[in-house]
Backbone as JSON, one array per atom type, in Angstrom:
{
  "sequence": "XXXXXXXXXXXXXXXXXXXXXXXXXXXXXXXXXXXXXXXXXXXXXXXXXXXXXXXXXXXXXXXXXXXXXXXXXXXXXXXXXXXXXXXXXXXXXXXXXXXXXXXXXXXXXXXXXXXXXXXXXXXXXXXXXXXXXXXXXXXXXXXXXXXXXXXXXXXXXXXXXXXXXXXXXXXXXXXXXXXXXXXXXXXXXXXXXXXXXXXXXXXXXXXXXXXXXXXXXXXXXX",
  "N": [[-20.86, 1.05, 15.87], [-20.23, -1.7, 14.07], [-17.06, -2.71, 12.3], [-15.9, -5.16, 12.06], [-15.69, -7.21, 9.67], [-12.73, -7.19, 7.38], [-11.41, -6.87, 4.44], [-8.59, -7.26, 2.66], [-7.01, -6.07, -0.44], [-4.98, -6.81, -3.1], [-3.29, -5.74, -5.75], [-1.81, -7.22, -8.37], [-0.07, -6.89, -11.49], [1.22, -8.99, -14.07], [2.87, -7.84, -15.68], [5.79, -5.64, -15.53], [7.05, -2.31, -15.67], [9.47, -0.86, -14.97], [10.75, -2.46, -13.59], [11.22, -5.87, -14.71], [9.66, -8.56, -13.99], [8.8, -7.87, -11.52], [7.07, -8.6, -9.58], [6.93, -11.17, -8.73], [9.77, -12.11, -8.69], [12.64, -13.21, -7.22], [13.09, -12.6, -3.52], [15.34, -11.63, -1.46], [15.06, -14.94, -1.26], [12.67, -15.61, -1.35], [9.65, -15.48, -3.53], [8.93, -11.94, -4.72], [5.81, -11.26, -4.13], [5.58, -12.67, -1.71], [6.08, -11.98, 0.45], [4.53, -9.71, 1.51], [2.24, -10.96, 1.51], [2.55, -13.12, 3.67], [2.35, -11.51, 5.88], [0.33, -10.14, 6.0], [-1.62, -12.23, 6.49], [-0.83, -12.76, 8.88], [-2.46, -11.25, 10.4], [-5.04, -10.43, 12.53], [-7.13, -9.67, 12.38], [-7.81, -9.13, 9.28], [-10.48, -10.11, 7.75], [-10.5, -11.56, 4.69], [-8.18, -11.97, 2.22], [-7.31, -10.5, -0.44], [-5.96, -11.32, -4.09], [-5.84, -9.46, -6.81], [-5.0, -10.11, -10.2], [-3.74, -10.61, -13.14], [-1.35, -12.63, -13.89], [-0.18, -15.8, -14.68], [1.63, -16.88, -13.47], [1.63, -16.11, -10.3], [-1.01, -16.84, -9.96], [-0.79, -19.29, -10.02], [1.44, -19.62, -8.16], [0.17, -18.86, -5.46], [-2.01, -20.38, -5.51], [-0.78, -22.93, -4.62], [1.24, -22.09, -2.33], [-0.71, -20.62, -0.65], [-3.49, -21.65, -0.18], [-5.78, -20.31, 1.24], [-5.87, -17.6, 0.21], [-7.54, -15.78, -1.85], [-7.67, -15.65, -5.27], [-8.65, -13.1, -7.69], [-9.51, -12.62, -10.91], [-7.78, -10.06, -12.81], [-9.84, -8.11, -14.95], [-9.54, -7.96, -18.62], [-10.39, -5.18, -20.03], [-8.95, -3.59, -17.48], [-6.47, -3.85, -17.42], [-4.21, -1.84, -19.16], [-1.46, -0.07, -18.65], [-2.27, 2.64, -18.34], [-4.48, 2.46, -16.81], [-6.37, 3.95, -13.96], [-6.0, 2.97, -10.67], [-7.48, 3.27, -8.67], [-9.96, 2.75, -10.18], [-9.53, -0.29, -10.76], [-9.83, -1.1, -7.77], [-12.63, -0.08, -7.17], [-13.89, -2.12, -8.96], [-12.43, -4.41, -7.72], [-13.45, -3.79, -5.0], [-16.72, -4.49, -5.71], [-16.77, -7.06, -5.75], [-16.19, -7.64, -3.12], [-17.73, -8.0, -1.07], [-17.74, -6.02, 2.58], [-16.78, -4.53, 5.57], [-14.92, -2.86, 5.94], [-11.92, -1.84, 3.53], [-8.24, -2.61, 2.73], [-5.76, -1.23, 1.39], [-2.92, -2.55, -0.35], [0.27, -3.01, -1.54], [2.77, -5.48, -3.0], [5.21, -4.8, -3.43], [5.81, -3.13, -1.0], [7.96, -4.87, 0.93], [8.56, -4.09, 3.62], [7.08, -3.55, 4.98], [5.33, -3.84, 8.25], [3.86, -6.18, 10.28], [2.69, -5.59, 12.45], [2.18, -2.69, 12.12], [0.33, -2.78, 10.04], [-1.87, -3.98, 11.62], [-1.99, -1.85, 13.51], [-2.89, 0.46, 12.3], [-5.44, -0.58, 11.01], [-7.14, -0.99, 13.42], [-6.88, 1.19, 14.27], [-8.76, 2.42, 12.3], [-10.93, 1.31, 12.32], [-11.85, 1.89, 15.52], [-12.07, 4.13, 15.09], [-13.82, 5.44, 12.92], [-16.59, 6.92, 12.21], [-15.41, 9.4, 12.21], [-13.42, 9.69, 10.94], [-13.11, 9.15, 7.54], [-11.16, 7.36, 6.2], [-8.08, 6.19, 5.76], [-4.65, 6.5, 5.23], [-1.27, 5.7, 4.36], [1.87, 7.33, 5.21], [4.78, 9.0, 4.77], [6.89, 11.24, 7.11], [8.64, 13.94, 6.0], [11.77, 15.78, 6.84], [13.06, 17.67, 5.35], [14.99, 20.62, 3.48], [12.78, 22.03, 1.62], [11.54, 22.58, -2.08], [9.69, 24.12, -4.63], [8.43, 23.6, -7.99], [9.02, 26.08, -9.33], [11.14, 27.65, -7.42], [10.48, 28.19, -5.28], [10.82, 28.14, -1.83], [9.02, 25.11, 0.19], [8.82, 24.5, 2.7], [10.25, 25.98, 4.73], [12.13, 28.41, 5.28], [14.75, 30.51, 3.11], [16.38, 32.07, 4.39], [16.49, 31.8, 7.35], [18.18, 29.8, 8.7], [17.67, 26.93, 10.0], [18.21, 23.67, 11.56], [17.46, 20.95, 10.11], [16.25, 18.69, 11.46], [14.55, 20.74, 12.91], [13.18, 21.39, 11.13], [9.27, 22.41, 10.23], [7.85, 19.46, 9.97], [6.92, 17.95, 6.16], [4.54, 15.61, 4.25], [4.64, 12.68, 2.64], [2.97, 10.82, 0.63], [2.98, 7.29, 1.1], [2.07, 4.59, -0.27], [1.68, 2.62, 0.87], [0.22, 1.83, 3.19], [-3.71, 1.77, 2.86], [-7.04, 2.8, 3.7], [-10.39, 1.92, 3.64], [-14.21, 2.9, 2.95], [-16.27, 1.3, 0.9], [-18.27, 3.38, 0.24], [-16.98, 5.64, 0.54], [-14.59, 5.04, -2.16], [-16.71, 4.37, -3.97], [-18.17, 6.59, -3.96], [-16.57, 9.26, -4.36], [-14.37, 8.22, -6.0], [-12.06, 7.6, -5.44], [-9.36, 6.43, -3.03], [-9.16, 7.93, -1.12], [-10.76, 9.84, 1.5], [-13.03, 12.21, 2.5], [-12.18, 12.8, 4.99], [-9.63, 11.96, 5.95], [-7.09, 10.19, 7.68], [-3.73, 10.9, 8.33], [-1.23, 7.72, 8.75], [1.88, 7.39, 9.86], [4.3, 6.16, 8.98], [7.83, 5.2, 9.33], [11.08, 5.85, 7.51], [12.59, 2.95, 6.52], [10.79, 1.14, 6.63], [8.57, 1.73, 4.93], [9.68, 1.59, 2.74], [9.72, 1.51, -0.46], [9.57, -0.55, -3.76], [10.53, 0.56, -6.37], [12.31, 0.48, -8.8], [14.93, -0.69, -10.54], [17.31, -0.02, -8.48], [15.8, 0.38, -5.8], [15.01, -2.21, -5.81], [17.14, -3.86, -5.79], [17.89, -2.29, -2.87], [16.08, -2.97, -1.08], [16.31, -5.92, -1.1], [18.96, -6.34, 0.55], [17.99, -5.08, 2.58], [16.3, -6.76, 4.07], [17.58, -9.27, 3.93], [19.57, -8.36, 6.21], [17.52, -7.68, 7.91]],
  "CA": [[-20.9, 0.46, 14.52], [-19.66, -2.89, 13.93], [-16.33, -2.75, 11.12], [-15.33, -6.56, 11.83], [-15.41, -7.5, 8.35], [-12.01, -6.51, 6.72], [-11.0, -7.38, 3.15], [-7.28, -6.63, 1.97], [-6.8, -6.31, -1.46], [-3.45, -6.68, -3.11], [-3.34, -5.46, -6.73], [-0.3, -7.34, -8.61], [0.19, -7.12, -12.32], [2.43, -9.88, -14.41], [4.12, -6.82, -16.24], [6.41, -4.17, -14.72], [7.71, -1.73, -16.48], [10.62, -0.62, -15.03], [11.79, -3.95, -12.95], [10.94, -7.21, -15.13], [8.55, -9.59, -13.01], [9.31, -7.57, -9.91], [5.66, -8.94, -8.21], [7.17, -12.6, -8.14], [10.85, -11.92, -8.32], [13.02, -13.81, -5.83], [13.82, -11.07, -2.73], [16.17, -12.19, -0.11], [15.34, -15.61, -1.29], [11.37, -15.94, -1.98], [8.84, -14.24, -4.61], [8.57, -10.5, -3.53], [4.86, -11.03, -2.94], [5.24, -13.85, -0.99], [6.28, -10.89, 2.09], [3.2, -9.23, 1.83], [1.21, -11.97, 1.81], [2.71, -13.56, 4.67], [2.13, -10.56, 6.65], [-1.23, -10.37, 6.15], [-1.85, -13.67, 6.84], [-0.61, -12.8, 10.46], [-3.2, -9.86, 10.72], [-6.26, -11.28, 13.25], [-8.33, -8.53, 12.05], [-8.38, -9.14, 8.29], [-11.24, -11.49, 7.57], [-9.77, -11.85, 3.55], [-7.14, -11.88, 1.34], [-7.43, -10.94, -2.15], [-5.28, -10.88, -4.3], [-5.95, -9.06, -7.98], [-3.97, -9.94, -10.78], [-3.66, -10.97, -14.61], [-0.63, -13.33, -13.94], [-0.39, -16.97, -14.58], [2.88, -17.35, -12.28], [1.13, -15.19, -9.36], [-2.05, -17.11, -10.02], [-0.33, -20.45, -9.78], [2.04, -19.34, -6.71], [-1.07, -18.53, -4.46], [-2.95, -21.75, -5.43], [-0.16, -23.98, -4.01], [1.12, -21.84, -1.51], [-1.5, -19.46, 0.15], [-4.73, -22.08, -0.5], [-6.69, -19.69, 2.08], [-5.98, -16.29, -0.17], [-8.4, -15.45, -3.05], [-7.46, -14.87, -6.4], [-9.47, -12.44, -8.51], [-8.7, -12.3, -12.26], [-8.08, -8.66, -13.46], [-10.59, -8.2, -16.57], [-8.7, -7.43, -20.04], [-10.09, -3.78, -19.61], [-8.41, -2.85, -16.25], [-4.67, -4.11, -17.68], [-3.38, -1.36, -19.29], [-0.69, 1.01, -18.11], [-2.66, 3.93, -18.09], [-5.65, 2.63, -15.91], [-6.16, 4.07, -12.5], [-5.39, 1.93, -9.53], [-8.97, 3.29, -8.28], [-10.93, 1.96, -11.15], [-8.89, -1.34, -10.53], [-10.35, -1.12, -6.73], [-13.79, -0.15, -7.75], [-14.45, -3.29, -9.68], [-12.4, -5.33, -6.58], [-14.78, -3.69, -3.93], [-17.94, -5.16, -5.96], [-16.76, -8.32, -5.8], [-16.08, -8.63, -2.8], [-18.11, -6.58, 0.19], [-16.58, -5.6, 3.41], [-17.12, -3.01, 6.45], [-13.3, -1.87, 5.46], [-10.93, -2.41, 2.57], [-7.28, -2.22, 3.29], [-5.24, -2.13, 0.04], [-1.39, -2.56, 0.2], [1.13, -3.54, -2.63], [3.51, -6.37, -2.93], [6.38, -3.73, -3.47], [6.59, -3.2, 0.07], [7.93, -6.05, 1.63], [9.31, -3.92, 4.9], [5.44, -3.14, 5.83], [5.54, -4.69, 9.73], [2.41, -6.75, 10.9], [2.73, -4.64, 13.73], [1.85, -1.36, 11.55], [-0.87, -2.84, 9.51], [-2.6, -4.41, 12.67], [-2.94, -0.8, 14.39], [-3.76, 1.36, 11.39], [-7.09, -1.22, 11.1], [-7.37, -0.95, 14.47], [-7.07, 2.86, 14.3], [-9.86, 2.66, 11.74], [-12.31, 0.27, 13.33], [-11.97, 2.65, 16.78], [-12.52, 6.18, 14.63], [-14.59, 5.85, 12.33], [-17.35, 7.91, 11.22], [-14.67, 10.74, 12.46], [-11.9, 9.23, 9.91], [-13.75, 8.16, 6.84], [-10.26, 7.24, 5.08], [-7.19, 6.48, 6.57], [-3.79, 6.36, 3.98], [0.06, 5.98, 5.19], [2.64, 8.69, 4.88], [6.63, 9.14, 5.56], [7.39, 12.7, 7.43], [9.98, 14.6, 5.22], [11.77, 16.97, 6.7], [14.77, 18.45, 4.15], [14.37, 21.76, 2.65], [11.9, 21.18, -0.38], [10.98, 23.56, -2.96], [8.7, 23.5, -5.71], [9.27, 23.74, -9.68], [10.32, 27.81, -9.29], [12.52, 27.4, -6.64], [10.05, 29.04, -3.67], [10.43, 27.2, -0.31], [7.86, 24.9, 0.79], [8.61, 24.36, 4.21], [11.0, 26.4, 5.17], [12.63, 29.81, 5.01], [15.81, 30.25, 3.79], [17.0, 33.41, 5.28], [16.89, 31.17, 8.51], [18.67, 28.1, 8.58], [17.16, 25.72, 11.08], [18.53, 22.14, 11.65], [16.8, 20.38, 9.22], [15.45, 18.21, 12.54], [13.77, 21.28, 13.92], [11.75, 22.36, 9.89], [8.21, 21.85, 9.98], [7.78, 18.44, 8.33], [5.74, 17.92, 5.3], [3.98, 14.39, 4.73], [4.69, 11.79, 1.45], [1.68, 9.63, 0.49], [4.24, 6.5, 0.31], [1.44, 3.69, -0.95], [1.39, 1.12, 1.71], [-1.74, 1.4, 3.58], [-4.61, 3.02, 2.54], [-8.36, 2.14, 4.24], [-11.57, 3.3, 3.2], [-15.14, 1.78, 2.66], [-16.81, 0.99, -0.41], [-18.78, 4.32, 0.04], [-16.13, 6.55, -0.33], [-14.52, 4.5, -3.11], [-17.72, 4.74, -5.09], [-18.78, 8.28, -3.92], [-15.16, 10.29, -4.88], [-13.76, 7.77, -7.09], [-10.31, 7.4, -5.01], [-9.35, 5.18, -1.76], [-8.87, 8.7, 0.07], [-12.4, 10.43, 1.46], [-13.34, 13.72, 3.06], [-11.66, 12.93, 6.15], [-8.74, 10.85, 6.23], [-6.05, 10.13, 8.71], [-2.21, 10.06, 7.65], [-0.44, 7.14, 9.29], [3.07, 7.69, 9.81], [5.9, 5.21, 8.75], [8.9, 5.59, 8.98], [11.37, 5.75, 5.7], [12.89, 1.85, 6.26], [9.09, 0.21, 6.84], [7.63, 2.36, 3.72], [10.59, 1.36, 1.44], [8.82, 1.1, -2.09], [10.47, -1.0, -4.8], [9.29, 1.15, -7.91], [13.18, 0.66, -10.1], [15.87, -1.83, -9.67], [18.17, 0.06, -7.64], [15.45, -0.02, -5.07], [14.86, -3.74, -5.46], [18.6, -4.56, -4.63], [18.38, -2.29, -1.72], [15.7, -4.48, -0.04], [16.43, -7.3, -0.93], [20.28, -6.11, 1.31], [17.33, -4.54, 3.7], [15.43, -8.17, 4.39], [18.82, -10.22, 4.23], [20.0, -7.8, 7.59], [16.76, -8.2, 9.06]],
  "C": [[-19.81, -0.58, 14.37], [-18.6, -2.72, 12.63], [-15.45, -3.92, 11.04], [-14.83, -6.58, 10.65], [-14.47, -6.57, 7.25], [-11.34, -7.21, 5.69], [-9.58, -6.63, 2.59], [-7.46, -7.43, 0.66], [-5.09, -5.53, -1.91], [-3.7, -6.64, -4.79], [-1.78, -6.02, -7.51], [-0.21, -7.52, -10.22], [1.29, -7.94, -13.1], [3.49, -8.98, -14.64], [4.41, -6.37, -15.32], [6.98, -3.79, -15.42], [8.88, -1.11, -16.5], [11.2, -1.68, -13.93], [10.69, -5.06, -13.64], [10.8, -8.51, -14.44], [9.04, -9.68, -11.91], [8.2, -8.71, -9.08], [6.47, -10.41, -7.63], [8.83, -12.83, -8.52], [11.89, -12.52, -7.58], [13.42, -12.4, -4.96], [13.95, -11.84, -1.74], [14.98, -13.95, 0.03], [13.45, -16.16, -1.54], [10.5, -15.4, -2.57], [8.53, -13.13, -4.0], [7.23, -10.79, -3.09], [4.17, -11.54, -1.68], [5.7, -12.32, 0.72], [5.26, -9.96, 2.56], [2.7, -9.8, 2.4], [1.07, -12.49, 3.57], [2.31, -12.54, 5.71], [1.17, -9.93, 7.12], [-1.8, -11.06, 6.93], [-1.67, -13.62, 8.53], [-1.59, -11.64, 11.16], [-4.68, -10.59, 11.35], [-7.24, -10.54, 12.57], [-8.75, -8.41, 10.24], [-9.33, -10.3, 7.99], [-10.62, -12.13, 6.0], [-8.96, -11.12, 3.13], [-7.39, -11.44, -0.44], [-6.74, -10.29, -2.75], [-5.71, -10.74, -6.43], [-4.98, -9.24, -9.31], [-3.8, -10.53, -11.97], [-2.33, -11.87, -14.64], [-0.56, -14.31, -13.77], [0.36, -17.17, -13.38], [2.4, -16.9, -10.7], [-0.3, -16.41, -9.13], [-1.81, -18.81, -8.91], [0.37, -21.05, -8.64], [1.07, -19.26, -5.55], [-2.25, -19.83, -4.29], [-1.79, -22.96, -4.82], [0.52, -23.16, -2.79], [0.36, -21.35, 0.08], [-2.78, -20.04, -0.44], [-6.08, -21.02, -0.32], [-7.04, -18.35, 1.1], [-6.53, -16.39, -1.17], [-7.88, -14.78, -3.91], [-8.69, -14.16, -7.42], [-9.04, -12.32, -9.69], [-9.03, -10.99, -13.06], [-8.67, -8.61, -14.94], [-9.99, -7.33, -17.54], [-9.07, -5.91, -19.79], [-9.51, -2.89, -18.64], [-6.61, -3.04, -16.25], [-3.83, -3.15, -18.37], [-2.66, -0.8, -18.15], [-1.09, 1.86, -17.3], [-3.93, 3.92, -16.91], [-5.3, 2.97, -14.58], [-6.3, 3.27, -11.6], [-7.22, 2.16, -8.96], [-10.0, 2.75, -8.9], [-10.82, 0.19, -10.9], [-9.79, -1.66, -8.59], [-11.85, -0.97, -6.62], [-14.31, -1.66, -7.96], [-13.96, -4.58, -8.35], [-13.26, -5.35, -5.35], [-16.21, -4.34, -3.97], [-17.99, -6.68, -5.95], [-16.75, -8.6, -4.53], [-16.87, -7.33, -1.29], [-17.17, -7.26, 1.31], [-17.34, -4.5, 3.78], [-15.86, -2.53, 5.75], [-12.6, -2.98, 4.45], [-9.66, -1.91, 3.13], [-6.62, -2.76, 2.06], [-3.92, -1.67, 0.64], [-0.78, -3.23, -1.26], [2.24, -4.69, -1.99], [4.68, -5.74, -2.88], [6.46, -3.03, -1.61], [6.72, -4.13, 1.09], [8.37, -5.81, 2.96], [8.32, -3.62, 5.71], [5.54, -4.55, 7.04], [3.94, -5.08, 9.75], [1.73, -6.05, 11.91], [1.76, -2.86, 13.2], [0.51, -1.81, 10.87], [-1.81, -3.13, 10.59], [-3.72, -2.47, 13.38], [-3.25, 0.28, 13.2], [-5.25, 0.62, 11.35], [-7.35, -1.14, 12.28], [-7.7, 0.44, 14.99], [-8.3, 3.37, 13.31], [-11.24, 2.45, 12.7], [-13.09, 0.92, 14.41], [-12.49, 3.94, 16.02], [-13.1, 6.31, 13.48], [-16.19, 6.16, 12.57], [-16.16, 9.14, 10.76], [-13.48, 10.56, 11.45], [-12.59, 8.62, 8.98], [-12.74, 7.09, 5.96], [-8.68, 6.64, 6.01], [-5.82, 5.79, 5.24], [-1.81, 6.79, 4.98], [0.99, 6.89, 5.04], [4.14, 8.49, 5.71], [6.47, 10.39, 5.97], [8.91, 12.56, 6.83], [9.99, 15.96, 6.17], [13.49, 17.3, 6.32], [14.32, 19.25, 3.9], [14.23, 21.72, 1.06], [11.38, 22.66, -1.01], [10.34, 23.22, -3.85], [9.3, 23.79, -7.18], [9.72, 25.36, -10.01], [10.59, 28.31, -8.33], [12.02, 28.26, -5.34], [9.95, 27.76, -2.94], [9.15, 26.84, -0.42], [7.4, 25.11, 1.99], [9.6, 25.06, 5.03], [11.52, 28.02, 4.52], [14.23, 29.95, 4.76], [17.07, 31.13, 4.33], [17.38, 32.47, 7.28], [17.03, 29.96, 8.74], [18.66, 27.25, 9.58], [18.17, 24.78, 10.67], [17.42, 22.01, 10.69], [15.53, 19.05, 10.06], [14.19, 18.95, 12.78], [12.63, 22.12, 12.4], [10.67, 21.46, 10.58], [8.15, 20.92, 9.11], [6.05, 18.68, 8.01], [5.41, 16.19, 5.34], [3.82, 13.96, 3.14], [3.99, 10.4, 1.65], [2.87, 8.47, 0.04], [3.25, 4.9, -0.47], [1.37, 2.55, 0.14], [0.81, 0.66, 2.59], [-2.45, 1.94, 2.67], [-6.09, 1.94, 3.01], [-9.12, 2.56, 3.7], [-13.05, 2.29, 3.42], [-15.65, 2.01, 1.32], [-17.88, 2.3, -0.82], [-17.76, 5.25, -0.54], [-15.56, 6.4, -1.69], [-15.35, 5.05, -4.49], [-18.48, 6.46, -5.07], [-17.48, 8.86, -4.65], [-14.57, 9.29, -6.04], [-12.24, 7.36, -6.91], [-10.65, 6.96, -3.4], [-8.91, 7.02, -0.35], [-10.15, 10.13, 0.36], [-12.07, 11.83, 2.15], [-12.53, 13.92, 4.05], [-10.72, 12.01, 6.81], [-7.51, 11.33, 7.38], [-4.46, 9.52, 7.99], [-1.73, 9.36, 9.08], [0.63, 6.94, 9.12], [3.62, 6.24, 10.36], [6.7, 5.74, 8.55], [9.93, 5.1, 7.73], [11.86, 4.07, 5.74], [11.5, 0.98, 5.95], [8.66, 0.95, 5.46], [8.69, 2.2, 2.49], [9.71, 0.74, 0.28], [9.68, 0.59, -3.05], [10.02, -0.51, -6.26], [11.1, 0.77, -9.47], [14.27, -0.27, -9.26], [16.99, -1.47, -8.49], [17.05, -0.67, -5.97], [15.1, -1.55, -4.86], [15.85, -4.12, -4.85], [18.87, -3.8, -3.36], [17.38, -3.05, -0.72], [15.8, -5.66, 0.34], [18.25, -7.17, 0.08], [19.32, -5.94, 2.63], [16.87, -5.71, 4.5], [16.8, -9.03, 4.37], [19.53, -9.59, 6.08], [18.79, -7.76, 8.63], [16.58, -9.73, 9.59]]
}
């Protein structure tokens, strides 16, 4: 089965609610989503770009920089707050078909070309057997839940914290799927997905300003 045809979609809203116009921002010296983008852009295997988004400045940045990448304009009902990111993907999948979608945020600008390349590549090769495939950090600290029982650990016996069983944090910066699952479950993660492991510098998420100023220190040392 042929899964050539791969469409990344990049979801970027003008607002943010807890960092003020993180998407286009300067970071270590050009608009945060200009590091995505670019990164994409180096990916042989995505046939498009698209990028989702209700922002003039975003809109305007991508039409003089990034001619090649497709803007989609998010429709007044998919802009609140409260809407799900899946509903938001839904309506981008109909626009735009595709054997595979590969969505990714502008908030991580430490995602390697290198990592997105072989997760699509790790699709392309395994699917039927992987209908989904979504990225993940391994944690391993001793975690508990909201009344204070171990998750992963025991603590009558105090391992290295090396040698716990790790657990696995959905960190947002792949996720694959096809337009079946999508529209069958209603979310970018199907019956039979595959976690792809990043490690914690590459999966750095900018969700509050501390984390903005530590990438933008992270991308100045790279």
């Amino acid at each position: 089965m042929s899964l050539d045809h791969v469409v990344a979609l990049v979801p970027m809203r003008h607002h943010s609610q807890r960092v003020p116009g993180k998407n286009y921002r300067l970071l270590a010296g050009k608009p945060l989503y200009h590091h995505i983008v670019e990164s994409l852009l180096q990916c042989p295997e995505i046939s498009k770009i698209v990028i989702d988004t209700d922002s003039p400045d975003i809109k305007e940045g991508v039409a003089s920089q990034f001619p090649s990448v497709d803007v989609l304009e998010r429709p007044e009902h998919l802009r609140a707050d409260d809407i799900s990111m899946n509903e938001v993907l839904l309506y981008d999948s109909s626009r735009y078909p595709a054997d595979l979608y590969l969505q990714t945020h502008s908030t991580n600008p430490m995602l390697k070309v290198e990592s997105i390349r072989s997760a699509v590549k790790f699709m392309q090769a395994n699917y039927p057997a992987y209908d989904s495939l979504f990225s993940v950090t391994k944690v391993q600290r001793r975690l508990y839940d909201a009344l204070t029982r171990p998750i992963n650990h025991n603590p009558n016996i105090l391992l290295q914290t090396q040698d716990l069983p790790p657990v696995y944090e959905e960190n947002s910066c792949i996720y694959i799927f096809t337009r079946e699952t999508i529209e069958k479950r209603r979310t970018r993660i199907g019956d039979r997905p595959y976690m792809f492991v990043l490690d914690g510098a590459e999966a750095w998420d900018i969700d509050n300003e501390l984390d903005f100023r530590i990438a933008d220190l992270m991308m100045h040392a790279r």
